[in-house]
Biopython code that builds the backbone (N, CA, C, O; Angstrom):
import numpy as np
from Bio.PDB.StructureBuilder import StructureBuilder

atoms = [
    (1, "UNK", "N", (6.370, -112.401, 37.448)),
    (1, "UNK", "CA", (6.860, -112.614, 38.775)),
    (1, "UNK", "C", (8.353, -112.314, 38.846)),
    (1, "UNK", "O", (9.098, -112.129, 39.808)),
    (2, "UNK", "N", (8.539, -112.322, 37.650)),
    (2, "UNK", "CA", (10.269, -112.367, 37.808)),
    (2, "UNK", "C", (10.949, -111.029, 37.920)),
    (2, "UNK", "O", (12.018, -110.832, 38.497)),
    (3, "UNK", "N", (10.121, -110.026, 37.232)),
    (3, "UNK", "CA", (10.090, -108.676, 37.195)),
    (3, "UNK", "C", (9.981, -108.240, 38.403)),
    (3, "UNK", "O", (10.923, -107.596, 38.865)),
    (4, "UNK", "N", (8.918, -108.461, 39.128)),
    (4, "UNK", "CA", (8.548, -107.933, 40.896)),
    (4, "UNK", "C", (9.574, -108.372, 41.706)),
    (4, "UNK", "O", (9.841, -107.711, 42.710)),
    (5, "UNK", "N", (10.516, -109.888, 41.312)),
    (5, "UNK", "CA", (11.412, -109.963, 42.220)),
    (5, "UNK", "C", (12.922, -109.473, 41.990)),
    (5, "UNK", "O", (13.787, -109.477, 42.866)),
    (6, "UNK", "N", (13.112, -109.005, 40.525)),
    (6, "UNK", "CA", (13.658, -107.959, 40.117)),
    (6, "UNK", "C", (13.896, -106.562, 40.910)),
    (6, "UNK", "O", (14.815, -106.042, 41.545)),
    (7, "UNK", "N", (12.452, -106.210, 40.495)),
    (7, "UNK", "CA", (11.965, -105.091, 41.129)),
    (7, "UNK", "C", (12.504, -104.802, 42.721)),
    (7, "UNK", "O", (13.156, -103.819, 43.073)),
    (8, "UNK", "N", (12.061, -105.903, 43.567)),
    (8, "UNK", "CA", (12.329, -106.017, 44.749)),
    (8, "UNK", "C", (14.071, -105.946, 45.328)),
    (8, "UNK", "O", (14.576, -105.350, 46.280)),
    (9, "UNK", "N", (14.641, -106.818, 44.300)),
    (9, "UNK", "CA", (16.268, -106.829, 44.534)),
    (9, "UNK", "C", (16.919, -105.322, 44.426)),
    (9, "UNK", "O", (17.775, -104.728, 45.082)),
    (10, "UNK", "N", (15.915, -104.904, 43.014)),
    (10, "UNK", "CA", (16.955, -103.635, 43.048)),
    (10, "UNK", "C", (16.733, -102.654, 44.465)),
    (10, "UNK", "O", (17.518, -102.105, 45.238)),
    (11, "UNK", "N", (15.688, -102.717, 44.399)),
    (11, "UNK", "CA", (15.125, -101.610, 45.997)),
    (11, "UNK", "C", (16.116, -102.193, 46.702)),
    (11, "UNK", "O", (17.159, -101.601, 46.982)),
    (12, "UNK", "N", (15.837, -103.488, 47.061)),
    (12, "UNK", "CA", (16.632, -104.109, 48.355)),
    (12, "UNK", "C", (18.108, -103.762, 48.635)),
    (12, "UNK", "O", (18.700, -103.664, 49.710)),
    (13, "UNK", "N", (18.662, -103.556, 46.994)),
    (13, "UNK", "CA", (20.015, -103.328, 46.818)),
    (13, "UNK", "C", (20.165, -101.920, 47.164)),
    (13, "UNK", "O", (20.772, -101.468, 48.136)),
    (14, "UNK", "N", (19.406, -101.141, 46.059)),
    (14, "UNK", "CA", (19.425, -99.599, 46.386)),
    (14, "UNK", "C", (19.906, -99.613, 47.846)),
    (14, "UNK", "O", (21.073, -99.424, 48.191)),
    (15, "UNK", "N", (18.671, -99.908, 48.816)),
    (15, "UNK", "CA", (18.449, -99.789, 50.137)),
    (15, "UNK", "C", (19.628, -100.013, 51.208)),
    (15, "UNK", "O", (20.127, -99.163, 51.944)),
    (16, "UNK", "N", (19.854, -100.994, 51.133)),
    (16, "UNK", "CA", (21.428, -101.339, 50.983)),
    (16, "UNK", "C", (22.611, -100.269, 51.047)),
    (16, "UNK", "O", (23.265, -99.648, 51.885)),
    (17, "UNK", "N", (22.516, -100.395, 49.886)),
    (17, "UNK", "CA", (23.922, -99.506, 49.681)),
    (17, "UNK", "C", (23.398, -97.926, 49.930)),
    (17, "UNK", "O", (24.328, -97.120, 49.925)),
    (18, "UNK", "N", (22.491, -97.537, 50.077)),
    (18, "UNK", "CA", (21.990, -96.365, 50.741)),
    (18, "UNK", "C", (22.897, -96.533, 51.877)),
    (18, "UNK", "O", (24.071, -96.186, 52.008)),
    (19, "UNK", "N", (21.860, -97.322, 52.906)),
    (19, "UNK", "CA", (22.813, -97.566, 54.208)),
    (19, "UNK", "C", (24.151, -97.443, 54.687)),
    (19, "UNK", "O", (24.615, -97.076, 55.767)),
    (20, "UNK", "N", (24.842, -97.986, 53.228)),
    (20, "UNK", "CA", (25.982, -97.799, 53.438)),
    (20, "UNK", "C", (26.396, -96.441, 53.675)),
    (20, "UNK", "O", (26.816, -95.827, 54.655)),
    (21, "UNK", "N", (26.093, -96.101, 52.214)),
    (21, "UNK", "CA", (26.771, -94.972, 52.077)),
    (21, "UNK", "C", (26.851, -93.544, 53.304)),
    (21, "UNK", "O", (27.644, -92.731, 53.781)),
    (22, "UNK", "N", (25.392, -93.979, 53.355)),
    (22, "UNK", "CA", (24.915, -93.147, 55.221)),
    (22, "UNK", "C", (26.005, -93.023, 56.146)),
    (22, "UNK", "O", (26.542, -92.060, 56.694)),
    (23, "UNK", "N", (26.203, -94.401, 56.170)),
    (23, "UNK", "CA", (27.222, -94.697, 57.832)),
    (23, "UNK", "C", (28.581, -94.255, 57.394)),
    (23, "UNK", "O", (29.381, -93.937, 58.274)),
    (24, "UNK", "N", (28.951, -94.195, 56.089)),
    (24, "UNK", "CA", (30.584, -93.763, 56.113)),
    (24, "UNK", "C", (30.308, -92.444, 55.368)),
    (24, "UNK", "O", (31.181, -91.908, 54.685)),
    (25, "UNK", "N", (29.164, -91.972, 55.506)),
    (25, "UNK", "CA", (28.832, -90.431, 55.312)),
    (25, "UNK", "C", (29.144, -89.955, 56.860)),
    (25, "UNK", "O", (29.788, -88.957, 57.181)),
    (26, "UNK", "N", (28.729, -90.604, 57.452)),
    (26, "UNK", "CA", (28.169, -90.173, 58.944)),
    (26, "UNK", "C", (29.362, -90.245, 59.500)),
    (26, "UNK", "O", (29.706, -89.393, 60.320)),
    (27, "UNK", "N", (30.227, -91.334, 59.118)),
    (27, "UNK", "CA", (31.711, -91.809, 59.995)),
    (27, "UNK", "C", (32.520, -90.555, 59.444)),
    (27, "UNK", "O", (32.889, -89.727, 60.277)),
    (28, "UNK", "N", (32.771, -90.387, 58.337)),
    (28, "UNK", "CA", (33.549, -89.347, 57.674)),
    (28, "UNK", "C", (33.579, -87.924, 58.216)),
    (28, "UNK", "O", (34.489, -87.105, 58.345)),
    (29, "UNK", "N", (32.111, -87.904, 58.525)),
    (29, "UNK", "CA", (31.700, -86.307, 59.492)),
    (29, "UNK", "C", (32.152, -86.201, 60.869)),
    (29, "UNK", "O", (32.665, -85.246, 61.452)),
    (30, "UNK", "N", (31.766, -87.748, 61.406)),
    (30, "UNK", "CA", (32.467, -87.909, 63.022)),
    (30, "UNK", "C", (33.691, -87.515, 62.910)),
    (30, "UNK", "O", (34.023, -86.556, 63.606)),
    (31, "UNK", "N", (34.925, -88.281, 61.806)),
    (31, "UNK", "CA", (36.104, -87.886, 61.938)),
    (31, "UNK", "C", (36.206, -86.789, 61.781)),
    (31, "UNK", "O", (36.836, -86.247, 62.690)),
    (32, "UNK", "N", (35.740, -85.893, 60.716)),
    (32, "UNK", "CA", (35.725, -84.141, 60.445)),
    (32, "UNK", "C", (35.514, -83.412, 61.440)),
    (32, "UNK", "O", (36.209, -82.396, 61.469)),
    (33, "UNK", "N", (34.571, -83.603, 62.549)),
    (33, "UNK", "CA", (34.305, -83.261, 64.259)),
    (33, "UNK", "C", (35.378, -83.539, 64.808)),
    (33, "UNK", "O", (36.035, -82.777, 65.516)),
    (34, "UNK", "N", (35.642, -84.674, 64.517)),
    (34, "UNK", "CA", (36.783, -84.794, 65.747)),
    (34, "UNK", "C", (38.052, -84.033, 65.638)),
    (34, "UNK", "O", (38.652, -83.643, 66.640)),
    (35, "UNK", "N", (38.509, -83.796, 64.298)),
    (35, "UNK", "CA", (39.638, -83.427, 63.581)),
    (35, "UNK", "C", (39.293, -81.784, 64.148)),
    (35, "UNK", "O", (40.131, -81.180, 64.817)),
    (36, "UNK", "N", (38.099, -81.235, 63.823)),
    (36, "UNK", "CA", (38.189, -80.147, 64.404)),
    (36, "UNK", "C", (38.284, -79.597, 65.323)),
    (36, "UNK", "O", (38.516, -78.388, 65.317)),
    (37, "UNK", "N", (38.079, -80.567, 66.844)),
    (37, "UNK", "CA", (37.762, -80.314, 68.250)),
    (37, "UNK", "C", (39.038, -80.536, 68.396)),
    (37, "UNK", "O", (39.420, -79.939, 69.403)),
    (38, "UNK", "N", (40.270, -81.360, 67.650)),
    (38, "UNK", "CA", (41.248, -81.544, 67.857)),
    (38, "UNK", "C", (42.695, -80.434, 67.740)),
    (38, "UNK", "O", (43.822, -80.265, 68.206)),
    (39, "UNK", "N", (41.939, -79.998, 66.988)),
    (39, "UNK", "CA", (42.510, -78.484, 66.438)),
    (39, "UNK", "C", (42.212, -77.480, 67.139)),
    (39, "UNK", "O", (42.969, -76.524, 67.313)),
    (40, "UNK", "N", (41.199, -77.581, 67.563)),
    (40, "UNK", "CA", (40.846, -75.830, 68.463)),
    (40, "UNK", "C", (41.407, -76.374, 69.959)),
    (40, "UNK", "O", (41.316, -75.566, 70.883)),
    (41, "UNK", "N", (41.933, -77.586, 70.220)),
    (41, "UNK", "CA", (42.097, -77.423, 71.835)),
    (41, "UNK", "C", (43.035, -77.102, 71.411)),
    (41, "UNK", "O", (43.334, -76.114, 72.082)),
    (42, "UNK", "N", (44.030, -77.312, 70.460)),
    (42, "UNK", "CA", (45.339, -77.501, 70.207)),
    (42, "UNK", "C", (45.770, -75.721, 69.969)),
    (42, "UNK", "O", (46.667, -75.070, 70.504)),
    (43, "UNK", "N", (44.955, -75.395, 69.174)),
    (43, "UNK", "CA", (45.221, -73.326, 69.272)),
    (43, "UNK", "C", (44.567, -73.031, 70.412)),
    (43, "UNK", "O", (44.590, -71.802, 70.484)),
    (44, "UNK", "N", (43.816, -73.611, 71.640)),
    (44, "UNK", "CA", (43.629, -72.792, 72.624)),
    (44, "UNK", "C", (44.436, -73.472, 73.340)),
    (44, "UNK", "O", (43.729, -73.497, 74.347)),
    (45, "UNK", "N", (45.495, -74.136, 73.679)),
    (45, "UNK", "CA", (46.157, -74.273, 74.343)),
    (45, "UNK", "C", (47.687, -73.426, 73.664)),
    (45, "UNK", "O", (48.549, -72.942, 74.398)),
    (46, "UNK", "N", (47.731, -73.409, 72.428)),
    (46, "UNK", "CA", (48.939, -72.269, 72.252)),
    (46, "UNK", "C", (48.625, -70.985, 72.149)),
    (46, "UNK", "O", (49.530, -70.170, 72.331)),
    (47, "UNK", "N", (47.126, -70.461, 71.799)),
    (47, "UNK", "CA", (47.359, -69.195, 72.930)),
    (47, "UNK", "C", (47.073, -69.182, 74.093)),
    (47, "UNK", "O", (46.989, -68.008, 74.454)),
    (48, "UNK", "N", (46.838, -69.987, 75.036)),
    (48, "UNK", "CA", (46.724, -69.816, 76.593)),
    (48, "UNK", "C", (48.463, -69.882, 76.820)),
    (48, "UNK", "O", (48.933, -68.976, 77.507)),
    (49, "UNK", "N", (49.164, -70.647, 76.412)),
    (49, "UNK", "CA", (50.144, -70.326, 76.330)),
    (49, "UNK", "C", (51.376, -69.249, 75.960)),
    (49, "UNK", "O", (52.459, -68.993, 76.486)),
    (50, "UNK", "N", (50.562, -68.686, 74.629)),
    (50, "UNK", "CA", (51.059, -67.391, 74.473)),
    (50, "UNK", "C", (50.652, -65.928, 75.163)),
    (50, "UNK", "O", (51.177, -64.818, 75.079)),
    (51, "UNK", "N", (49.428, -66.441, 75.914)),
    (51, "UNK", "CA", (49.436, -65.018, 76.488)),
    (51, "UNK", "C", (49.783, -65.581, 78.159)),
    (51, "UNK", "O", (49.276, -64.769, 78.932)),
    (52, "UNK", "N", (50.478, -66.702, 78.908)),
    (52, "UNK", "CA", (50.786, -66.463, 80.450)),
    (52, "UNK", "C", (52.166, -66.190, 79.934)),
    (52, "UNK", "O", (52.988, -65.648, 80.673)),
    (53, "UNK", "N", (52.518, -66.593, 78.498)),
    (53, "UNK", "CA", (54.221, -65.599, 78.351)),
    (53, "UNK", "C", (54.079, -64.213, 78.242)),
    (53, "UNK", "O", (54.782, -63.505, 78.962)),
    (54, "UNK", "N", (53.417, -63.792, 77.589)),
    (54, "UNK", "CA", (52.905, -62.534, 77.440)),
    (54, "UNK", "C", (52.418, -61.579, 78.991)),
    (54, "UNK", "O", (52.280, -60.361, 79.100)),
    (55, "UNK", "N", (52.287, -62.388, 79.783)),
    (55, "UNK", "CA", (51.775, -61.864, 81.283)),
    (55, "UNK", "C", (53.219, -61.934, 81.860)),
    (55, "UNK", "O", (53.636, -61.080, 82.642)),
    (56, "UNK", "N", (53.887, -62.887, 81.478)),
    (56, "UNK", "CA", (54.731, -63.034, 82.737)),
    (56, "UNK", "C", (56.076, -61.802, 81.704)),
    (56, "UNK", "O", (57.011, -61.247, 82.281)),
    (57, "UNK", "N", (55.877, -61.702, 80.641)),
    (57, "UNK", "CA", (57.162, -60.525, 80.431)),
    (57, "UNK", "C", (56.490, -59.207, 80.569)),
    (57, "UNK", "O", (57.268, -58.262, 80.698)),
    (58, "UNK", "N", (55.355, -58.958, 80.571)),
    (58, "UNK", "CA", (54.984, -57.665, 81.144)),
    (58, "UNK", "C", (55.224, -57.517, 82.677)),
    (58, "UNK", "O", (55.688, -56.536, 83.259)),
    (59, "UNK", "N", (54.688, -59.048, 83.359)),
    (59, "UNK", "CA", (54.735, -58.384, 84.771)),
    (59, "UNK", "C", (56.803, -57.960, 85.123)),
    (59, "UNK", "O", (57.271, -57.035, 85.787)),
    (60, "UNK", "N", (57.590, -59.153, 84.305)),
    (60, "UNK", "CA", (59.123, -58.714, 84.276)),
    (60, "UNK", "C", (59.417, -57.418, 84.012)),
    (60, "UNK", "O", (60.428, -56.885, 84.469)),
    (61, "UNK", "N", (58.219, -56.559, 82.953)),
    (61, "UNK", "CA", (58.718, -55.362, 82.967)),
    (61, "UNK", "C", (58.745, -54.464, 83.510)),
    (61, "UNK", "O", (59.510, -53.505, 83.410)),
    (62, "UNK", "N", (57.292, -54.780, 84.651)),
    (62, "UNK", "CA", (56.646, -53.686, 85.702)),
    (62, "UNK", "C", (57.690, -53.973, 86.610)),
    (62, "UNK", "O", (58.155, -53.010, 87.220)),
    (63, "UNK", "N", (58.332, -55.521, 86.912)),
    (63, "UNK", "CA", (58.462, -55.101, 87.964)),
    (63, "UNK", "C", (60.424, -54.771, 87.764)),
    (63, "UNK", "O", (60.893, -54.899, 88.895)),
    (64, "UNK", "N", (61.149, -54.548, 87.119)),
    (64, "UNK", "CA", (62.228, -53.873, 86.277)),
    (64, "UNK", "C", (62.234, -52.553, 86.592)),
    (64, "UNK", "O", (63.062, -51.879, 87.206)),
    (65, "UNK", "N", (60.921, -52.202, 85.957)),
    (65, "UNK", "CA", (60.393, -50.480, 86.152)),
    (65, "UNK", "C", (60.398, -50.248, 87.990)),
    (65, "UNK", "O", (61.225, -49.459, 88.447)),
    (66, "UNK", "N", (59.770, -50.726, 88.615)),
    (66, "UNK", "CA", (59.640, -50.534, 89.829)),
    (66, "UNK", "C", (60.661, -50.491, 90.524)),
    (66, "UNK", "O", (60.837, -49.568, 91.319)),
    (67, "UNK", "N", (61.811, -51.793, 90.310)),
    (67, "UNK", "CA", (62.847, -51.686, 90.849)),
    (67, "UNK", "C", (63.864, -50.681, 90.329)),
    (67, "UNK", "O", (64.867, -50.632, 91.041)),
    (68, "UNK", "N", (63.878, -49.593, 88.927)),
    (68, "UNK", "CA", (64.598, -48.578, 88.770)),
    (68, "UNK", "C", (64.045, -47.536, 89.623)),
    (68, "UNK", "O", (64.797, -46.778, 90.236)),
    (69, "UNK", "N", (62.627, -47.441, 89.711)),
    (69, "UNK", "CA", (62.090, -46.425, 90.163)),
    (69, "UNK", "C", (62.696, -46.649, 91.459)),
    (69, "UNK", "O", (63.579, -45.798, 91.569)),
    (70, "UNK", "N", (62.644, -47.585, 92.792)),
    (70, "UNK", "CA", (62.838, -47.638, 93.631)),
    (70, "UNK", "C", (64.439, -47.522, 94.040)),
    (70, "UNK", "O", (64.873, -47.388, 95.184)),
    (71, "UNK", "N", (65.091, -47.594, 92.998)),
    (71, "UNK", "CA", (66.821, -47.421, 93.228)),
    (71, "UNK", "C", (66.726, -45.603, 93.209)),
    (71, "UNK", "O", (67.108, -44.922, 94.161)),
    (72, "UNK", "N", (66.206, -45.091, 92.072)),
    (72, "UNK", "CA", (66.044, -43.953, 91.958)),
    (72, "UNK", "C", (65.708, -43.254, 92.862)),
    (72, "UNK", "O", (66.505, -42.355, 93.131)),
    (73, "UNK", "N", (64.666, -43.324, 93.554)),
    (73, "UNK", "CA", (64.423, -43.092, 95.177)),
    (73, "UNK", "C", (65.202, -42.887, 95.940)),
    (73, "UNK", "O", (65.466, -41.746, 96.319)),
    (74, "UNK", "N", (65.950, -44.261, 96.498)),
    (74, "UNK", "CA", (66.887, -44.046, 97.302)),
    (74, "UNK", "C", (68.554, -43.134, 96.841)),
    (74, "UNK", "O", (69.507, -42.917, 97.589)),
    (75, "UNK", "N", (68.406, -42.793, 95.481)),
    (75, "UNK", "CA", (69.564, -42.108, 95.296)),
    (75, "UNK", "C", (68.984, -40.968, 95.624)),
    (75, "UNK", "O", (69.663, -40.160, 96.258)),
    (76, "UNK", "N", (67.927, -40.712, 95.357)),
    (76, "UNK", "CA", (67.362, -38.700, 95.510)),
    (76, "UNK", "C", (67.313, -38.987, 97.135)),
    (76, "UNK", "O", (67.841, -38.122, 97.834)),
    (77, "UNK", "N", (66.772, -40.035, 97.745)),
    (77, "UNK", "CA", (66.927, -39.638, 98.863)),
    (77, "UNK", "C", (68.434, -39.464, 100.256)),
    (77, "UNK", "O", (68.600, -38.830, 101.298)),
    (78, "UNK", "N", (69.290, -40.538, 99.349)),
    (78, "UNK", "CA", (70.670, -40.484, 100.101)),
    (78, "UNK", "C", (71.310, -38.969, 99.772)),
    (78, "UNK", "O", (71.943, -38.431, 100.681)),
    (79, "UNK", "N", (71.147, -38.204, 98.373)),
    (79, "UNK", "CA", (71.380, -36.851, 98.011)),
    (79, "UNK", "C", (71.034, -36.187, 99.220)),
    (79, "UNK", "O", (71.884, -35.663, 99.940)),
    (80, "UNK", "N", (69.366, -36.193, 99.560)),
    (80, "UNK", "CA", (68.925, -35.098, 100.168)),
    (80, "UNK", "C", (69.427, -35.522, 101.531)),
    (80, "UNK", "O", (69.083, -34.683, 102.363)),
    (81, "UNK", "N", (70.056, -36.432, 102.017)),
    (81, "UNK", "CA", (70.227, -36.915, 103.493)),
    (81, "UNK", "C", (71.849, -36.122, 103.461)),
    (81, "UNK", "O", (72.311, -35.457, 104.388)),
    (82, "UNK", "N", (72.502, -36.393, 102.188)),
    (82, "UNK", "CA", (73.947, -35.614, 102.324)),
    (82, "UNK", "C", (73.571, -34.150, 102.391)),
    (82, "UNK", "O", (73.992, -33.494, 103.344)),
    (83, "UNK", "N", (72.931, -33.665, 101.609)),
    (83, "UNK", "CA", (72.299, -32.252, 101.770)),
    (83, "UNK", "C", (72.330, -31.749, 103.085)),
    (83, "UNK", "O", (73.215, -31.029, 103.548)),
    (84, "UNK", "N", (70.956, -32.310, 103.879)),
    (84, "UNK", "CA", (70.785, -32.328, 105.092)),
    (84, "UNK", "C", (72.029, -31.916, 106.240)),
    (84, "UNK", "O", (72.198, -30.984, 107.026)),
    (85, "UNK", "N", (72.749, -33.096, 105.885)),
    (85, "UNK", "CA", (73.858, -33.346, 107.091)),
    (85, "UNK", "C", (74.491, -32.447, 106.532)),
    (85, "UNK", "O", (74.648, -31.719, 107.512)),
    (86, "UNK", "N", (75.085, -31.813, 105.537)),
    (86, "UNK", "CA", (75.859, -30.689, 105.420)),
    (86, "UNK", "C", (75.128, -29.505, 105.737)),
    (86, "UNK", "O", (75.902, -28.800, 106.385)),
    (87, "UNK", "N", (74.204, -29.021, 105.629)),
    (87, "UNK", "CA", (73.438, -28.058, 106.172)),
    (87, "UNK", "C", (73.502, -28.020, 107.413)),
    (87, "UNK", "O", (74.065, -27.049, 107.920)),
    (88, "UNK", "N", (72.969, -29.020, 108.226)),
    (88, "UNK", "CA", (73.389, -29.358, 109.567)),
    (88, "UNK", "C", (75.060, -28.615, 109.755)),
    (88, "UNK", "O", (75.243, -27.434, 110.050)),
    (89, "UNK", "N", (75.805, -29.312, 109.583)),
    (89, "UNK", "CA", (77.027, -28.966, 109.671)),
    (89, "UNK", "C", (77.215, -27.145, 109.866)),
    (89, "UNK", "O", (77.404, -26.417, 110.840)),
    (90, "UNK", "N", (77.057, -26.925, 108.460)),
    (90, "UNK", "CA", (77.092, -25.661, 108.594)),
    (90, "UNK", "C", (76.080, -24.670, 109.630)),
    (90, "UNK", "O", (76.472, -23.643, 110.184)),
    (91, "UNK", "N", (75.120, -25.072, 109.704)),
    (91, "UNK", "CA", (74.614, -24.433, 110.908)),
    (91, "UNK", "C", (75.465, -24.701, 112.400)),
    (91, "UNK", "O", (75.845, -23.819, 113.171)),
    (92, "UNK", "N", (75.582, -25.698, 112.506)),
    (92, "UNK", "CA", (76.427, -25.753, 113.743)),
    (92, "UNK", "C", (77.661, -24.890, 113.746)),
    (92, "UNK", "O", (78.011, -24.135, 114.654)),
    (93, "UNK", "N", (78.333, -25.134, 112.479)),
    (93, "UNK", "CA", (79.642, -23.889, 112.408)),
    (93, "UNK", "C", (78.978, -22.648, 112.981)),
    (93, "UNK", "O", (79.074, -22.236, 114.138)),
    (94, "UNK", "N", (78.292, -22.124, 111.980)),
    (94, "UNK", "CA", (77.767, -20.973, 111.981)),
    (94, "UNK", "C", (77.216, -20.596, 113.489)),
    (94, "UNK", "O", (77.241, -19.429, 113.880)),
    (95, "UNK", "N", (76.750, -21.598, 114.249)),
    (95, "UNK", "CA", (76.235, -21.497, 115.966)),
    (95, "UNK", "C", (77.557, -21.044, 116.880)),
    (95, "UNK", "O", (77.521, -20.239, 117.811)),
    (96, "UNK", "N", (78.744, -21.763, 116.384)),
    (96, "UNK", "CA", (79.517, -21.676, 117.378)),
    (96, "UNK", "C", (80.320, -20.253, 116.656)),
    (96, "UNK", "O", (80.789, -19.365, 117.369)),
    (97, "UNK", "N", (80.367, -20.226, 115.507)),
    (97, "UNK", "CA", (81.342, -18.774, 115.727)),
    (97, "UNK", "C", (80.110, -17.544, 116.325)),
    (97, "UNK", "O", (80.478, -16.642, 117.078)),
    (98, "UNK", "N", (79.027, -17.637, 115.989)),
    (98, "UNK", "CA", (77.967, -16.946, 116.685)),
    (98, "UNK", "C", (77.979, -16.512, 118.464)),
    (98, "UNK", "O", (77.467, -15.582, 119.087)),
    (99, "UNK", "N", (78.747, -17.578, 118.830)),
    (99, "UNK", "CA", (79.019, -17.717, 120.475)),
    (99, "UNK", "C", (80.370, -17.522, 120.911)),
    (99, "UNK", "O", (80.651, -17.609, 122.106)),
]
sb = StructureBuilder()
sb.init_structure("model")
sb.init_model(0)
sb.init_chain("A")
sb.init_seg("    ")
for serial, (resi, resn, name, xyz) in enumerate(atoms, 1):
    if name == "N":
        sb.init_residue(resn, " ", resi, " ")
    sb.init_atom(name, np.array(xyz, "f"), 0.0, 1.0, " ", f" {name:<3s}", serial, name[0])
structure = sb.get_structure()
């Protein structure tokens, strides 16, 4: 009898400390999940961050570019307006010694 309740303790014990070991198997993994979900918000929030910097110095560059282009413009076009008015000019000379 003493053997069977032997027998019985050790199972009981085994059983036991099975359990244990389960739940801070299981706890250890929760933290390992968590540790990891903790980490990927943490790199998707520094590249969501690195690329609206990344958006906002490209769009600084388009719009840099646009505003040379658009100065550029108005210099070819104030050229061709002096052009113009001197052409003008000279045609009018040219009208009146004509007359």
């Amino acid at each position: 009898m003493e053997i069977v309740s032997i027998i019985i303790g050790v199972l009981a014990g085994g059983g036991v400390t099975f359990g244990v070991y389960r739940l801070s198997v299981g706890g250890a993994i929760k933290k390992k999940m968590s540790e990891a979900e903790s980490e990927a918000e943490r790199i998707k929030k520094e590249k969501m961050l690195q690329a609206k910097e990344n958006f906002l110095k490209l769009k600084e560059e388009h719009e840099a570019s646009i505003k040379d282009r658009e100065r550029k413009m108005q210099s070819n076009e104030d050229r061709i307006r002096g052009k113009e008015s001197s052409l003008n000019n000279k045609l009018e000379e040219a009208n009146r010694k004509d007359k």
